[in-house]
N, C-alpha and C positions, 0 to 999 in steps of 0.2 A: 482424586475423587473415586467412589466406589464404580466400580465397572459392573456392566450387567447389557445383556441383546437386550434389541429392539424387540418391540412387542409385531408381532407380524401380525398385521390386521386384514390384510390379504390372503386367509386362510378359508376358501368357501368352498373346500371340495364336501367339506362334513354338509354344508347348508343344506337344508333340504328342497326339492325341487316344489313346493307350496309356496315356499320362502321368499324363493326367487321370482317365482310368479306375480309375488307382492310387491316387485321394484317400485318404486316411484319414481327416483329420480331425487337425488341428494338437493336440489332446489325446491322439492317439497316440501312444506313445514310438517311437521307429525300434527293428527290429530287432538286435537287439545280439549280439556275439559277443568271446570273448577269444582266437581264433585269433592266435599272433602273423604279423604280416605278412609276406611275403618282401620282403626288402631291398638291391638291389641294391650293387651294388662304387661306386666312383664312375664317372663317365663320362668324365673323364679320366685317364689315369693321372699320380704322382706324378713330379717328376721335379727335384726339390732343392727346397731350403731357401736363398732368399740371406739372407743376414746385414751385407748392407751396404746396406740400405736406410734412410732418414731421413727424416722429413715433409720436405718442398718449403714455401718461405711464398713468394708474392707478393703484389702489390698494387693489381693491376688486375684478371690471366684468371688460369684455369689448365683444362685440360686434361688426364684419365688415361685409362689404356688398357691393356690385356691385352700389348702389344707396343710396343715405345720408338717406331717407326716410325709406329705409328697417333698414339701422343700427339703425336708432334711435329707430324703431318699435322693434327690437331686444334688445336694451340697454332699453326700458323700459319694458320688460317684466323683465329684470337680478333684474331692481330695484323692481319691485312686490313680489321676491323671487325668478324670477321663474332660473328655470336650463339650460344648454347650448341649451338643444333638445328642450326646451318651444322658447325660444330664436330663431332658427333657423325657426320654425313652424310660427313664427309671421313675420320674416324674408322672408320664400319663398311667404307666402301669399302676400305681399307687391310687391317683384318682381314678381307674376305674374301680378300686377297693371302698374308698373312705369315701368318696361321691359321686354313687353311683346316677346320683339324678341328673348331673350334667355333664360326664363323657364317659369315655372307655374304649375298649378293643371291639366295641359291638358299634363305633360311630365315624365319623371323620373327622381331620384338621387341615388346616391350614400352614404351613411351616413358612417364616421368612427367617434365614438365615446368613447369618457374615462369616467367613471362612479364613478371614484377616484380608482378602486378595478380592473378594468380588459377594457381592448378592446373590444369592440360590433363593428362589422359593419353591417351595415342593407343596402338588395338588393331590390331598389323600381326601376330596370328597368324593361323599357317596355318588352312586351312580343309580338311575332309573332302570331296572329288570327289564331284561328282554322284553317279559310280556305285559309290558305296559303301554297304556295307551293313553290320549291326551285327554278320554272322557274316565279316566281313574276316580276322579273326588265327584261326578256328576251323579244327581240321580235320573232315575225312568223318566221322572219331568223334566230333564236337563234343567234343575237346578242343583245349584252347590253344595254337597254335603255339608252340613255343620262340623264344627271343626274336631271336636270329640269325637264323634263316630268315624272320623276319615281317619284320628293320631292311633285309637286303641283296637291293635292288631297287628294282624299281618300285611294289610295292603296299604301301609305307612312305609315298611321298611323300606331303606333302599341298600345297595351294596356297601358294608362297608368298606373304608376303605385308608383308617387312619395305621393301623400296621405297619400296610403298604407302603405308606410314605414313609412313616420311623426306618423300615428297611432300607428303602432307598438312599435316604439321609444319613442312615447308619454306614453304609457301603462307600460313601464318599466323602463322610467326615465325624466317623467315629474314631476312637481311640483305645477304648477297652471293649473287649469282647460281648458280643450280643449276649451271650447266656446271663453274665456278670450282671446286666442290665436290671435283670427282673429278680435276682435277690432280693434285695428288699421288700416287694410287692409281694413275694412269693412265701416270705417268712412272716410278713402282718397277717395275709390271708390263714395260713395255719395257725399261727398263735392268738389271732385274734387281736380286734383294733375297738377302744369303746365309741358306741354313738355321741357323735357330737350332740350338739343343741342343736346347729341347723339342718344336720341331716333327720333329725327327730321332725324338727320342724316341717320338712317336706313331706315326712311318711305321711303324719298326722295331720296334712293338708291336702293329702291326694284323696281323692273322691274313689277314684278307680282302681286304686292300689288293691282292695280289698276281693276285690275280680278276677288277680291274676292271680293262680292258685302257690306260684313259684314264689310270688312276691310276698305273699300274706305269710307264708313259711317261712321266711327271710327275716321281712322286717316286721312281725305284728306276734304277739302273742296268742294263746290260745282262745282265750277269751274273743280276742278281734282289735284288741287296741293296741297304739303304737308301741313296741319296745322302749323303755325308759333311756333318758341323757345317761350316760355314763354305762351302759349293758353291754357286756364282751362281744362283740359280732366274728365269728369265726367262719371263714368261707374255702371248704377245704375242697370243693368243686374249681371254683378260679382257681385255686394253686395248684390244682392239679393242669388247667389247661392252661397255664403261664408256664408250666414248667415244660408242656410240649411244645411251645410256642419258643422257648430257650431254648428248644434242645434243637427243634426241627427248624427255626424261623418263623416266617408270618404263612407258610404254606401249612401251619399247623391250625388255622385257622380258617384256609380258604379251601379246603379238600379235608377227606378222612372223614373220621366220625364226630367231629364240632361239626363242622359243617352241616355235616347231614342232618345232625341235629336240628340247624339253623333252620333250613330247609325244611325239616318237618315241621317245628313252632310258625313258621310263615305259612305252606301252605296250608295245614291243619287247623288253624284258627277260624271260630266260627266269623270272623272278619276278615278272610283271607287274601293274602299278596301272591304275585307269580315268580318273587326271587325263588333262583334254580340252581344246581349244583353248577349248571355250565355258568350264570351270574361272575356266582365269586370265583372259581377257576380263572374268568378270564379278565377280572377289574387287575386294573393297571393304575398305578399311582405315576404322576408326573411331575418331571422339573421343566419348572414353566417362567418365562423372562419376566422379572421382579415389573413392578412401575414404581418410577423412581423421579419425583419431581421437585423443584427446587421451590424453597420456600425464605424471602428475606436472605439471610447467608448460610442458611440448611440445607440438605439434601433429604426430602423424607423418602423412605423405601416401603411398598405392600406390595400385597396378593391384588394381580391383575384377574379378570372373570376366568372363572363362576364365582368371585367373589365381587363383592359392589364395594367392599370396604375400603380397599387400597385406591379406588376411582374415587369415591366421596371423601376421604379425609382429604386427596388433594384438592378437587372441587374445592370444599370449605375453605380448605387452608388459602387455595388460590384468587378466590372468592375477597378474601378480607384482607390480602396484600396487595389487592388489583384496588378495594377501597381507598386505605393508605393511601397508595402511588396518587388515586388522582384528589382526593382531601387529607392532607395532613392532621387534619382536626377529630379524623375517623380509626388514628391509631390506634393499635389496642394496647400495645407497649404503658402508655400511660393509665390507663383504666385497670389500673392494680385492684386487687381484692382487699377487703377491709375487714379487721377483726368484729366477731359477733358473738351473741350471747348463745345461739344454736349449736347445734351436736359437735357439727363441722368446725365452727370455732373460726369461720370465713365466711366471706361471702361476693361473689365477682360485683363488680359495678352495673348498674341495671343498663347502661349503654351498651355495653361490653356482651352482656346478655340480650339485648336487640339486634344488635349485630351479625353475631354469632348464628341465632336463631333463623334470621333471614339468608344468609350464606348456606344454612341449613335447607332451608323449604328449596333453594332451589337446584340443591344438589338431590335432595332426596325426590323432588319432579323429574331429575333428567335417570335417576336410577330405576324410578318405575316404569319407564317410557323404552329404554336403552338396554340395560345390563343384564346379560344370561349369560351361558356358555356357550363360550366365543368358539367352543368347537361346531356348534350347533348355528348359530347367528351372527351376523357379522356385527360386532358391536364398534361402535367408534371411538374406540378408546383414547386416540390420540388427538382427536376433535375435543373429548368430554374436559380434558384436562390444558386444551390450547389457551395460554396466553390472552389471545385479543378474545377468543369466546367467552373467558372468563372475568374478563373486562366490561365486557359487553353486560354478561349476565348481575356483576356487582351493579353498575347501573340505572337498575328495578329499585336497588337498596335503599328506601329514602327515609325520614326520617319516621313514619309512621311504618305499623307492619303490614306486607301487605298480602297478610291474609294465605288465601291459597297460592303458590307460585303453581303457574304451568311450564312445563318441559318446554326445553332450549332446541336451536337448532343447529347444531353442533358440527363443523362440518366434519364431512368423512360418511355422510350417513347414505346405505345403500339399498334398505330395507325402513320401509315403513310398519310399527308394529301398533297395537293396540294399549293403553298402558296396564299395568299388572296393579291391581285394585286389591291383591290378596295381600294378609298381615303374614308377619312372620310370627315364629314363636322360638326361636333358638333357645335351648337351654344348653348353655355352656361352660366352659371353664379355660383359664389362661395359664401359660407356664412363661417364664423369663429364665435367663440365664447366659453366664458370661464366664469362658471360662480362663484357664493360667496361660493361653497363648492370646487371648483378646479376641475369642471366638464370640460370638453373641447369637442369642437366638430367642424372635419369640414367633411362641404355637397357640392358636385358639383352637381348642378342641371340643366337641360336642355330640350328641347325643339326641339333639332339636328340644321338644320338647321336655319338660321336666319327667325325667324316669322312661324317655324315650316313648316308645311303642309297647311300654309295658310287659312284653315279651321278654323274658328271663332263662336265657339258654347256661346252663353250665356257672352258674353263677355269676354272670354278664348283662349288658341292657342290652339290647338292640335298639339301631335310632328308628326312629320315626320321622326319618330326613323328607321321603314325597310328601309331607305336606307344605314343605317351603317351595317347591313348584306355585304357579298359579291353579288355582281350582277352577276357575272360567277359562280355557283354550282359545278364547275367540269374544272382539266385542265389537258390534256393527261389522260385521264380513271382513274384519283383520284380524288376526290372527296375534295370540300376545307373545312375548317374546321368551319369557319362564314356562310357560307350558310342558307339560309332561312329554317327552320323548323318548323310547328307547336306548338306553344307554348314556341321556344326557345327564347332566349335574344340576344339581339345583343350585340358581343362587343364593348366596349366603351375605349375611353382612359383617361377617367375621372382618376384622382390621391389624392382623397382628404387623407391628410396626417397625422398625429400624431408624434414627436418626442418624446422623452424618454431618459434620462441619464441612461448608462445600467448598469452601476456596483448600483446605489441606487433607480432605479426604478421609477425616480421621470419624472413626466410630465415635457416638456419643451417647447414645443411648436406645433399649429396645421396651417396647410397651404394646399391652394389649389388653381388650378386655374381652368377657361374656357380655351377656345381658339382651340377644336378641334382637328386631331393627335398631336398635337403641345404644348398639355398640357402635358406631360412626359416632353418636353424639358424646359417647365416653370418652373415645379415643381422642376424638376431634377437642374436646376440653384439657384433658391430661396433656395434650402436645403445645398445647396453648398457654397452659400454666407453666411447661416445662421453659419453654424455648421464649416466649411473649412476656411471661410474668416472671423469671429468672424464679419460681419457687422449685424446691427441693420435692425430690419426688414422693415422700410420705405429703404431702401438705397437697400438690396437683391433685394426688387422687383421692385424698380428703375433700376439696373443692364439691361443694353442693353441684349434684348431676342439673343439667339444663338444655334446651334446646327445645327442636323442632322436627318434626317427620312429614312435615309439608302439613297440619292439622293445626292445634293447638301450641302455642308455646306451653311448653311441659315443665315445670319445677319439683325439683324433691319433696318430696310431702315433710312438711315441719321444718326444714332446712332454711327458710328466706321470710328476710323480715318484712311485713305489712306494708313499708316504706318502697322495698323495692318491687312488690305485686302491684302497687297501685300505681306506681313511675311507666311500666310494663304496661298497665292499662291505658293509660293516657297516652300510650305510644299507639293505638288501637289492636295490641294483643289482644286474644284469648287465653286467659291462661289457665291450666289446668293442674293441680297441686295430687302427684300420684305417686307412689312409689318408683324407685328407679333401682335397682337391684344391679349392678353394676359390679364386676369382679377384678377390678386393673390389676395389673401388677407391672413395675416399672422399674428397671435398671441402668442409673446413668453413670456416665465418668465425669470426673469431678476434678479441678485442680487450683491445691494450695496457692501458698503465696509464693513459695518458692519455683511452681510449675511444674510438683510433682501429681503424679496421675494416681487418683484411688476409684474406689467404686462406690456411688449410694444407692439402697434400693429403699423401693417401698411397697407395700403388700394393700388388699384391699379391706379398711373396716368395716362394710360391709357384706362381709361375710369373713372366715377364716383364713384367711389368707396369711403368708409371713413370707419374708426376706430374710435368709442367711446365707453368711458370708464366710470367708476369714484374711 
C-alpha cells in the first residue's frame, strides 16, 4: 500500500489565543442552522461541448492539460526523461500563457504526488499579507462587500505561492533541469500562440477587463473589442520573466524587480491590498501528509487543509460505502449510466444521482462548519473522515432528499466555530501526468477568480485568492473558522486526486479538476464513474456534472432527460438546471487480457483540454 504520515491534528501552537478561548468541549454539538447557502454561478463561463473526444492509450508517459499546448509542453519534457513534476512544471508554465484566466506564476496549487515509493503532497497556496485583518471584505457598516468590488484590485491578492511548490517538488523529484522546464513556455511567449475560442470567450465575457489598462492592451483591440479566435498573441514581458525565473529559480519572482513590481500594482491600486516585499520574501511552500482513505478495495489519496477537497471526496466516497454496507439495494456498482440522445451521449441513473447528491449536502455541511487551515484552527480531520461517523452521517440518507443537511458532530472536535456562509469562486485549471518510471502526479492550479484580481504584472495575473476566505469573521459571537488571518491560507476546494488498488499497493490512476466549490462534486463523480462504474476515463468525465453544495440538486444545463428531473422531483429534490464548467483531466492504468500494463487518459470536453501519450 502507498505509505504516507499521519496527519498531526495536535498541531495548536499556530491556534490563535481567540480560538481557544472558544473551547467548548468536543461533547458540544456545533451550532446548527438550515439557512440555505448562497451559491455562486460557476467561475468560468461555459463555452461548448466537444464531442469528438476519445481516451488516448499509451505505453510508456502521458500527459493532460486544460489546453493542447500545455499537454504537448508536458509530453515533451516525459520524452526528455523527465518525471511527472518536470512535466507538470513545463505544464503550468504554458497555462499561465494560453489561459491566463485560470492560473499561472501569479496564483497557487495544490500538488498530490506518487514518487513509485510513497504520497507527497505539496501546499503552494496563497497566503493572507501580513497586513491583513479579519474586517478586509467588511464595510464602515460592517457589512460585506460585494463580491466584485472586494475581487478587482489589490486587496484581493494574496501571496502567491504556486512556484514555491513546483520548486520544492522540483528539488525532490525532478529529473531534468529547472531551466529545461520553461522552454516551451518561453518560446510560445515570443513566437506567439493564436487565441483560442474560449479564451476569446472569457475576454469578451469579462465586464471588468476593460478597466485594467494592462489588460485592455493584451487582450482587446484598439477600438475596445475582444481580439478575434485565431489572432497571434505574442507575450514578450512573460518570456522575459520566465526566463529569469529559469535562470534564478522561483526567487526571481519572490524578490528583485518582479517583485517590486508586484508590490507596487497591489499597493497602488485605487482598491488597494497590503502584500509587501517582506509577504513574498518570506511565503514558504509545504510538504504536508497526504489523506489517504480507503474506499471498497481502493485507497483514494488528497490534499489535507487548507484544502476541503481531499476531506470531501472522502466524506462522499465514505458516505455511499457506509450506505452499501448497511443496504445492499443502495449499491451504486449496479446503477450504471444509460446511453442518451444529449451532448454527453450518457446519463447516470436518477437513484445514483439522489444518492450521490445526498452524501454531498452532507459533506459539503461539515466543510462549512470545520475545514480551514489546520495551521491556524484545529480541524478534525480524522473525525470528518471516521468510519462509524460516516456511518452514522449515511443514515439521514433516506429515500427522499433531505433538503438542507446540517453539520455532523464529528469527533476530535476542540473548537466550536461558526459556519462560513461565503461562496467560492475558484477559477482554475488541472494538469495530470505519468511519467516512464510510473511517477504520477495531479496539480490543480489557480488563479480564484476568472482573470484573477485583474492585476497584470509583467505579463502575468495575480490571484485574487482573499476572497475565498470568509467575508463575515464572526456570526452570533463565534467566530468562523476561514476567516481572514495574517499569514493564513485560504480554504480551497481544489481535489487533485491519486487512486491505488489497496490490497497490492499499486498506482492506478490520478484525476482532478477546476471548476470552483463544485470541484468535490466533479471529482467525486469522475472517481465514481472510474472505479463504481468500470467506465474509461474519456467517458467518467464525459458523464453530465451533478450534485449538491448542501442547496439545490444541480444538473448540467441541457445534459438530462425530463425522465430523470422529474424522478429527481418525486424524490423531493430541488433542482436546479445551470451550467457546470468543469475542467477534469484523468489518467489511469489499464490492463489487457494478457496482464499487461498501459496507460488511458482523458481530457475535459468542456473546455480544451487533451491527453497525450506515447
Amino acid at each position: 500500500m502507498p505509505t504516507h504520515q499521519p496527519l498531526n491534528l495536535q498541531r495548536l501552537s499556530a491556534v490563535s489565543l481567540l480560538a481557544i478561548a472558544l473551547v467548548l468541549g468536543a461533547c458540544k454539538a456545533p451550532p446548527s442552522s438550515t439557512a440555505t447557502p448562497t451559491l455562486p454561478t460557476a467561475p468560468e463561463i461555459a463555452s461548448g461541448y466537444r464531442t469528438d473526444l476519445h481516451t488516448q492509450h499509451a505505453t510508456r508517459h502521458m500527459a493532460a492539460a486544460a489546453n493542447p499546448l500545455a499537454a504537448e509542453a508536458g509530453r515533451e519534457m516525459l520524452r526528455r526523461g523527465g518525471s511527472a513534476i518536470d512535466a507538470a512544471i513545463a505544464m503550468q508554465a504554458v497555462l499561465t500563457l494560453v489561459e491566463p484566466q485560470s492560473s499561472g506564476i501569479g496564483g497557487g496549487a495544490f500538488i498530490v504526488l506518487w514518487d513509485g515509493k510513497a504520497v507527497r503532497t505539496y501546499d503552494g497556496r496563497e497566503t493572507a499579507p501580513a497586513g491583513a485583518t479579519e474586517r478586509l471584505f467588511l464595510q464602515a457598516d460592517g457589512k460585506p462587500m460585494g463580491f466584485t468590488a472586494a475581487q478587482i484590485g489589490g486587496r484581493s491578492v494574496g501571496t502567491p505561492g504556486v512556484l514555491r511548490a513546483l520548486e520544492l517538488a522540483h528539488r525532490k523529484h525532478g529529473r531534468l533541469k529547472w531551466a529545461t522546464l520553461f522552454e516551451p513556455a518561453i518560446a510560445l511567449a515570443e513566437q506567439g500562440f493564436t487565441i483560442s475560442p474560449r479564451l476569446h470567450s472569457m475576454i469578451a465575457a469579462d465586464p471588468s477587463l476593460p478597466g485594467s489598462p494592462d489588460m485592455a492592451r493584451y487582450f482587446l483591440n484598439v477600438d475596445g473589442s475582444p481580439k478575434a479566435v485565431g489572432t497571434l498573441l505574442k507575450n514578450p514581458a512573460l518570456a522575459g520573466v520566465l526566463k529569469r525565473i529559469a535562470d534564478e529559480g522561483a526567487d526571481a519572482l519572490y524578490q528583485g524587480p518582479v517583485a517590486e513590481e508586484i508590490v507596487a500594482k497591489v499597493q497602488g491600486h485605487a482598491n488597494p491590498g497590503s502584500l509587501s516585499l517582506d509577504d513574498l520574501k518570506g511565503y514558504t511552500a509545504r510538504e504536508r501528509a497526504p489523506l489517504c482513505t480507503d474506499y471498497k478495495r481502493w485507497q483514494v489519496c488528497g490534499m489535507a487543509p487548507p484544502s476541503s477537497g481531499g476531506i470531501a471526496v472522502a466524506q462522499i466516497l465514505g458516505t455511499l460505502q457506509a450506505l452499501e454496507q448497511r443496504d445492499s439495494r443502495l449499491a451504486l456498482a449496479p446503477l450504471k449510466p444509460h446511453k442518451t440522445d444529449k451532448p454527453a451521449g450518457i446519463e447516470p441513473a436518477p437513484e445514483a444521482v439522489h444518492l450521490i447528491a445526498e452524501a454531498e449536502r452532507l459533506a459539503y455541511a461539515d466543510r462549512a462548519q470545520y475545514v480551514a487551515d489546520s495551521d491556524f484552527v484545529p480541524v478534525p480531520v480524522n473525525g470528518l473522515v471516521d468510519r462509524a461517523y460516516l456511518a452514522s452521517r449515511a443514515s439521514l440518507i433516506g429515500p427522499r432528499s433531505m433538503g438542507i443537511a446540517k453539520p455532523g458532530t464529528p469527533p476530535g472536535i476542540q473548537v466550536a466555530y461558526a459556519p462560513d456562509r461565503s461562496p467560492l469562486r475558484i477559477s482554475t485549471s488541472q494538469v495530470v501526468a505519468v511519467d516512464d518510471q510510473g511517477g504520477a502526479v495531479s496539480m490543480t492550479t489557480t488563479v480564484e477568480s476568472a482573470f484573477g484580481s485583474h492585476l497584470m504584472v509583467q505579463g502575468f495575473m495575480l490571484n485574487n485568492q482573499m476572497t475565498d476566505f470568509s467575508f463575515i469573521p464572526e456570526e452570533n459571537g463565534q467566530k468562523v473558522a476561514n476567516r481572514v488571518e495574517p499569514g493564513k491560507r485560504p480554504r480551497s476546494s481544489m481535489a487533485p486526486t491519486l487512486i491505488f488498488d489497496r490490497q497490492s499497493g499499486e498506482w492506478m490512476a490520478t484525476v482532478g479538476s477546476p471548476g470552483g466549490s463544485q470541484i468535490i462534486e466533479y471529482v467525486a463523480k469522475s472517481v465514481i464513474g472510474l472505479l463504481d462504474w468500470n467506465l474509461d476515463p474519456q467517458t467518467a468525465i464525459n458523464l453530465p456534472n451533478f450534485g449538491s453544495r448542501n442547496g439545490p440538486t444541480e444538473l448540467e444545463q441541457g445534459q438530462f432527460s425530463p425522465t430523470l428531473i422529474q424522478a429527481l422531483k418525486d424524490k423531493g429534490h430541488a433542482v436546479s438546471e445551470i451550467d457546470m464548467t468543469s475542467g477534469t483531466q484523468a489518467i489511469v492504468r489499464v490492463r489487457d487480457a494478457q496482464g499487461k500494463a498501459s496507460l488511458a487518459g482523458g481530457a475535459e470536453p468542456r473546455r480544451e483540454g487533451q491527453a497525450l501519450g506515447d
